[in-house]
C-alpha positions in Angstrom: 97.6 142.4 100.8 100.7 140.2 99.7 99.3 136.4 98.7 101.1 134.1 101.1 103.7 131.8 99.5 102.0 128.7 98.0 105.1 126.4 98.6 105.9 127.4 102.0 106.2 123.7 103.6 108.6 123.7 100.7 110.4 126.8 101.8 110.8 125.6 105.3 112.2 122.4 104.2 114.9 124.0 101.4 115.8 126.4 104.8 116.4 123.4 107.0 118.5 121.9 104.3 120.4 124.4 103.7 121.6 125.0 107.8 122.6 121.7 107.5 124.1 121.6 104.5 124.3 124.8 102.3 126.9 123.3 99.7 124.7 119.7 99.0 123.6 120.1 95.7 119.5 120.3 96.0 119.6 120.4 92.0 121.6 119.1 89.9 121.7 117.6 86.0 120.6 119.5 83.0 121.9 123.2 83.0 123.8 123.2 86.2 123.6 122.8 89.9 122.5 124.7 92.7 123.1 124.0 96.6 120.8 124.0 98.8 122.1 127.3 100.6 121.7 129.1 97.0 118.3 127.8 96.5 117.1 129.2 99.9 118.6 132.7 98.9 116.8 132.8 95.5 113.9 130.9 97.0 113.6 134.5 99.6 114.6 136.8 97.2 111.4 135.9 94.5 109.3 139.0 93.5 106.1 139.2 95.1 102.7 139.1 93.0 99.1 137.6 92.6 99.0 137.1 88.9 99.0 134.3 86.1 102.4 133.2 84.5 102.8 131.1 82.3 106.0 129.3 82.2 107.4 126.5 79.5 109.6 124.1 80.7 112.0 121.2 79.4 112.9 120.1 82.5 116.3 122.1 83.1 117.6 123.4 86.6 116.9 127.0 86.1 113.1 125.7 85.2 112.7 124.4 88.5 114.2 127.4 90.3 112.5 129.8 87.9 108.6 127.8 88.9 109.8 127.6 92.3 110.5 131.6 92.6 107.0 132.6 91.0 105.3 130.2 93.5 106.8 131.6 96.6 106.1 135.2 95.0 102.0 134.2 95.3 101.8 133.5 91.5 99.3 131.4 89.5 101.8 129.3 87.2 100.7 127.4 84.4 102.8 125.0 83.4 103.7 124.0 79.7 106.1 122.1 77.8 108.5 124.1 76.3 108.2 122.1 72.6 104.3 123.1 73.2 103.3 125.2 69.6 102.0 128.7 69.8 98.9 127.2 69.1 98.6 125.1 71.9 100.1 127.2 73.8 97.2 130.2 73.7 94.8 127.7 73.5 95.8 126.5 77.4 96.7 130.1 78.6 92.7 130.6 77.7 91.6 127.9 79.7 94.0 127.9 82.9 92.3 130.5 85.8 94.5 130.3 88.6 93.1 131.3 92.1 92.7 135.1 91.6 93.7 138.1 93.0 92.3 136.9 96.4 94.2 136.1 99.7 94.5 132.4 99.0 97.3 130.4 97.9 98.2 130.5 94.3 97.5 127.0 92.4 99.8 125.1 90.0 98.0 124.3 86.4 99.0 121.4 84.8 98.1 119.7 81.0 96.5 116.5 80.9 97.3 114.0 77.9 93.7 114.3 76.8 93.0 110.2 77.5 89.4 110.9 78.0 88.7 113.3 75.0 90.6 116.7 74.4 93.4 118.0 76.5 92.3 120.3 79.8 93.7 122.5 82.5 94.0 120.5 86.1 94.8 123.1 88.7 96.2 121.7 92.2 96.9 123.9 95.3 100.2 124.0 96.8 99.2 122.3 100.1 97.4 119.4 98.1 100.8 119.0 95.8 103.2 118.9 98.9 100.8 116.8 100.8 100.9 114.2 98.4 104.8 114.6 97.8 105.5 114.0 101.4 103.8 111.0 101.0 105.7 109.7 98.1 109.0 110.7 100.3 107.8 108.3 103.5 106.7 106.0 101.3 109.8 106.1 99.6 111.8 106.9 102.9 113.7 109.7 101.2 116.7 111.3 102.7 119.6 113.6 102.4 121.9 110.8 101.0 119.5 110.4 98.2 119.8 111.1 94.8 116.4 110.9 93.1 115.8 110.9 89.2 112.4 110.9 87.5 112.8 110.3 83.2 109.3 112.0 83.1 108.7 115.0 81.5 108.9 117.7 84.4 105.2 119.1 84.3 104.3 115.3 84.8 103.1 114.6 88.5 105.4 110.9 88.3 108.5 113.6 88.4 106.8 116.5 89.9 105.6 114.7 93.1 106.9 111.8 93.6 110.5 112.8 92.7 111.3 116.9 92.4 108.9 118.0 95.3 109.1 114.8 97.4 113.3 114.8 96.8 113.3 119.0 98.1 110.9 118.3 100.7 113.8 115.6 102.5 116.7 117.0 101.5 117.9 114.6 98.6 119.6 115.3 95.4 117.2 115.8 92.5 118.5 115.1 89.2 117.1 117.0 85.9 117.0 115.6 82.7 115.6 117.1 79.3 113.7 115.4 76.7 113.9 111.4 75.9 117.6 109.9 76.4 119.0 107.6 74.5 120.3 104.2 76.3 123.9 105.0 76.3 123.1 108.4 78.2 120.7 107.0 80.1 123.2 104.6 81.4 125.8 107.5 81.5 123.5 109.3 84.0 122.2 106.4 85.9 125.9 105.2 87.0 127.7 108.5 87.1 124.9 110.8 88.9 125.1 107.7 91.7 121.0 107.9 91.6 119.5 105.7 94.6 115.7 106.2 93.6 115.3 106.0 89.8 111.3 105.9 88.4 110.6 105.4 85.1 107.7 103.9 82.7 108.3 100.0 82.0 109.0 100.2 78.5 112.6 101.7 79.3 112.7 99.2 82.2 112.7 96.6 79.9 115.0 97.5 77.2 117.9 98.5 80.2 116.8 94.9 82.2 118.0 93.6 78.2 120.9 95.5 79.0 122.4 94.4 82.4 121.8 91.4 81.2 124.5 91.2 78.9 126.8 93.7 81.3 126.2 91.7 85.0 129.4 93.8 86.3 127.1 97.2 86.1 124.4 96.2 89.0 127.6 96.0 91.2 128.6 99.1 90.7 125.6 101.1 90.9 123.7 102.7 93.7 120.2 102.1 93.4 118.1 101.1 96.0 114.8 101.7 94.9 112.9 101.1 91.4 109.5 102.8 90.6 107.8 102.1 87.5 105.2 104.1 86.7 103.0 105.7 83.6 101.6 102.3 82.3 100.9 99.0 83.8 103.5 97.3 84.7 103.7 93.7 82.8 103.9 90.8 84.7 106.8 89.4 83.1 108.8 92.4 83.5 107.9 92.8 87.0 109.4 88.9 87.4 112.4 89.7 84.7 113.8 93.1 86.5 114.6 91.4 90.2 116.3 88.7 88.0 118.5 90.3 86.3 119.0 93.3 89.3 118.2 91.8 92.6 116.1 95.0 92.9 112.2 94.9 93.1 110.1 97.0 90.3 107.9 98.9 92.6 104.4 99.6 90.7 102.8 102.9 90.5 99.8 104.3 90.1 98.6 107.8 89.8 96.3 110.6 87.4 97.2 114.3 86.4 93.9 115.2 88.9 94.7 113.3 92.2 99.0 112.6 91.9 100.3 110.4 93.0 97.6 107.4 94.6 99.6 103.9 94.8 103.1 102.2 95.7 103.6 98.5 95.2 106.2 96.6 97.0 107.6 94.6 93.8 105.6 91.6 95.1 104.0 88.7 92.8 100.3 89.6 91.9 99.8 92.7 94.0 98.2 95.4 90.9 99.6 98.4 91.0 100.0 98.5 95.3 98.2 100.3 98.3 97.1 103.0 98.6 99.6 106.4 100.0 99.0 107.6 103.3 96.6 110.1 103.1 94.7 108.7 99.9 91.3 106.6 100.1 90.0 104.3 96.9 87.6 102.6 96.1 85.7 101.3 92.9 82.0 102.0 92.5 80.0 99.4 90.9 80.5 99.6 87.2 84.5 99.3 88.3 85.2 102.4 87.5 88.3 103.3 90.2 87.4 106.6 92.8 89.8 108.4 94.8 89.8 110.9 97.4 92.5 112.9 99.6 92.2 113.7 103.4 92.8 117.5 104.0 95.1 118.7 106.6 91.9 118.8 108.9 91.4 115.2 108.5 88.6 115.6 106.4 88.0 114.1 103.5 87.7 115.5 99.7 84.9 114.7 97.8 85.1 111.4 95.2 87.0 112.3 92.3 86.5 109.2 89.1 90.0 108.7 87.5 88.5 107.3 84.1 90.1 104.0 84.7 88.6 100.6 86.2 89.7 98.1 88.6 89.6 96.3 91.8 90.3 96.4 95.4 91.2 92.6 96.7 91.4 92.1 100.0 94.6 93.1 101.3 93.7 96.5 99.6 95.7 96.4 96.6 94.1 98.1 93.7 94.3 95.7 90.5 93.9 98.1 87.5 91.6 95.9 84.7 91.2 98.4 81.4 90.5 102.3 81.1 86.4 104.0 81.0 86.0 104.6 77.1 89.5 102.6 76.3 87.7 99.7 75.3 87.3 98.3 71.6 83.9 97.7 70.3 85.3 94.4 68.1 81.9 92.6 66.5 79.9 94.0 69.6 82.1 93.1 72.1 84.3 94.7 74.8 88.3 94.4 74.2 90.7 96.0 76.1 94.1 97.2 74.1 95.9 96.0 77.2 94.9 93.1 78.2 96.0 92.4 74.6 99.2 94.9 74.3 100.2 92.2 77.2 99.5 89.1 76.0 101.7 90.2 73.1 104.8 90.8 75.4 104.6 87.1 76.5 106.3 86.2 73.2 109.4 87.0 73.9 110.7 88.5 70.5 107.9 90.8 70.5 109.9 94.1 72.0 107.3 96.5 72.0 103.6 96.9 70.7 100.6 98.9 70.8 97.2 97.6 70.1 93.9 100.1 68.9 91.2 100.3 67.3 90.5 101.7 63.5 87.1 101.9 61.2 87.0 99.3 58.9 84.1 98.0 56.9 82.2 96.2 59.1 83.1 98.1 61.9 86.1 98.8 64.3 88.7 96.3 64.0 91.9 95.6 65.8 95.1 96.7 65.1 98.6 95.4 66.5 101.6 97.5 66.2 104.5 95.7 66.9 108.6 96.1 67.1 110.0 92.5 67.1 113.2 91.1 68.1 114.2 89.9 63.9 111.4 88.8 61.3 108.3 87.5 63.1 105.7 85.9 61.3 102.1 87.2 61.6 101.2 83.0 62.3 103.6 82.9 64.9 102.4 85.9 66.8 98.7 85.2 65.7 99.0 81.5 67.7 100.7 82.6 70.8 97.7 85.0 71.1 95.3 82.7 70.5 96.9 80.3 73.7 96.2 83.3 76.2 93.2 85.0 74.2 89.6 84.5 72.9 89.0 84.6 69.9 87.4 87.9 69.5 90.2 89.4 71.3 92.9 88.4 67.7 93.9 91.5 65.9 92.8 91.2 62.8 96.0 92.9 61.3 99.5 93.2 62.4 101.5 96.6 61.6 105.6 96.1 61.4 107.2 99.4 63.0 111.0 100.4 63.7 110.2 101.5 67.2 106.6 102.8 68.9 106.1 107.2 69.2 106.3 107.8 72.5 106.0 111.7 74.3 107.9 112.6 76.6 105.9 111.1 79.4 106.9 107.8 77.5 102.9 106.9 76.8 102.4 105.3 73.5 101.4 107.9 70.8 98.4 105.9 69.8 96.5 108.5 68.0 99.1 109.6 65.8 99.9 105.3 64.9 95.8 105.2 63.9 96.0 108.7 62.0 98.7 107.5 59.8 97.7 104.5 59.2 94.6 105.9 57.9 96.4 109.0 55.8 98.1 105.6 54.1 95.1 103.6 53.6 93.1 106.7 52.1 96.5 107.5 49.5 96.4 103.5 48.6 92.7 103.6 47.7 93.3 107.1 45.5 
């Protein structure tokens, strides 16, 4: 028996859009275009199967036509970044299962950034994954005028739902960028690809705010209508700063490799990280430790999943997001969390970027600041605007100079590799 297509709401949609208008590019940006009349023909022309594939992706057009083609065959697709070693590779080919060679829908396998201990498999059915899009799109109000562009690497779910699946399932244009851009071609693609919907992590919000800024004349010309910042908490400066400088709101997101895509904030003053999608439940259990669950397409509900991080509901129903389960610094025997102090930092304005953890030291774990600054910055100077916002205990007790922060290509701090090589240099010093 031929598996059924896992996509097919997917299928249905790309056919609609393609009656209407078969020459509307569906994809467009790094290694071509297609139409949306060309994607329905390769969409019901894909070879039919039930097994595993594995397929490595840098976000190009022919790597979302190519995932596309194996999912409406029936395949189990794993999917893994293309700069992935061979290592790595096997070691997540050994761990992804798929749905088998039963009559079910195949599944989607997706990495997780390993946050909570080592990296893992997450696999998601079809009808979960475009469930959750189609909720991004309404949330969004997505339609064929459109032109939606996600800087997230394309197996992350901030670009694979809320902006390749939820973009296809209304019609839109879907741009496709690969690897980390610098600003000038980040611009470049912003003004010349017309986008209307752009999402993003802050950090780059706040380096292009610096930008417009300086260029006024480019917010006039643009097309953007909507701004989705997602990946990390959104500061509250920067959530202030961006309508400034714009006249655009910086819409908050929230969402884990396990559930997608959960929140959507309006840009307001104080709201966290938004409501909840249509379709999604949360709730925080009482050690604050944030829960979600999804209704199925029968209106029941799935069971609790934990997300690993902590928060609040308030009373409108806006989820406040307070620190991350197992995130926290043990400084002197008591609780710190990196953010609440990678914020505070931010407040002085000539800190640019920053990234606070924790490292062994000899009596105990002690707090580290990594920071890019705007010029030469004394340690005093950052050390007292700290201690205006912070307790005491919450200082770092050293401050670490860097040219810029690692970032992968989900734009999340490389904080591992900053503690590891700090370490490698303390341990050669000490030699």
């Amino acid at each position: 028996m031929r598996r059924p297509p896992g996509p097919q709401a997917l299928i249905d949609a790309v056919r609609s859009a393609a009656h209407r208008s078969p020459d509307r590019p569906a994809l467009r940006g790094a290694g071509g275009e297609i139409g949306y009349g060309d994607l329905a023909d390769r969409l019901a022309s894909a070879e039919p199967g039930s097994d595993r594939r594995v397929l490595p992706v840098s976000g190009t057009v022919d790597d979302v036509v190519a995932l596309l083609r194996l999912a409406c065959g029936g395949h189990d697709v794993l999917l893994l970044d293309a700069a992935a070693t061979a290592w790595e590779a096997e070691r997540a080919r050994g761990l992804f299962q798929g749905a088998g060679a039963g009559d079910g829908p195949p599944v989607l396998g997706l990495c997780t950034s390993g946050t909570t201990g080592l990296p893992k498999i997450v696999e998601v059915g079809w009808p979960e994954l475009l469930a959750n899009a189609r909720a991004c799109a309404r949330a969004l109000r997505f339609g064929e005028r459109d032109v939606v562009w996600s800087t997230a690497a394309m197996p992350h779910r901030m670009s694979l739902d809320r902006a390749l699946l939820a973009g296809l399932l209304s019609g839109a244009t879907v741009v496709m960028r690969s690897g980390l851009l610098g600003p000038a071609e980040f611009h470049r693609t912003l003004l010349e690809g017309r986008v209307t919907v752009l999402l993003t992590i802050p950090f780059l919000y706040r380096g292009y705010a610096e930008r417009l800024a300086r260029e006024p004349d480019v917010v006039r010309s643009w097309a953007l209508r909507a701004c989705v910042a997602g990946g990390e908490v959104l500061p509250d400066d920067l959530r202030a700063r961006w309508p400034e400088v714009t006249g655009l709101p910086l819409l908050p997101a929230y969402g884990t490799t396990e559930d997608g895509s959960l929140t959507l904030g309006r840009g307001d003053p104080g709201e966290g990280v938004g409501t909840p999608l249509e379709g999604v439940e949360l709730t925080a259990d009482a050690s604050g430790e944030v829960m979600a669950r999804h209704a199925r397409a029968d209106g029941t509900p799935t069971p609790w999943r934990r997300t690993g991080d902590l928060g609040r509901l308030d009373d409108r129903g806006r989820l406040h997001l307070t620190g991350r389960r197992g995130g926290l610094m043990n400084i002197g025997g008591r609780r710190v969390d990196p953010h609440e102090v990678e914020q505070a930092l931010r407040m002085n304005g000539r800190v640019v970027d920053c990234v606070v953890a924790g490292t062994p030291g000899a009596n105990g774990e002690e707090m580290v600041a990594f920071v890019v600054t705007d010029g030469d910055v004394p340690n005093a100077e950052m050390r007292r605007s700290l201690a205006a916002l912070l307790s005491p205990h919450k200082l770092p007790s050293r401050f670490v100079r860097l040219p810029e922060i690692p970032r992968g290509l989900t734009g999340k701090a490389r904080r591992g590799m900053l503690v590891a090589d700090l370490m490698r240099r303390a341990e050669a010093e000490g030699r």
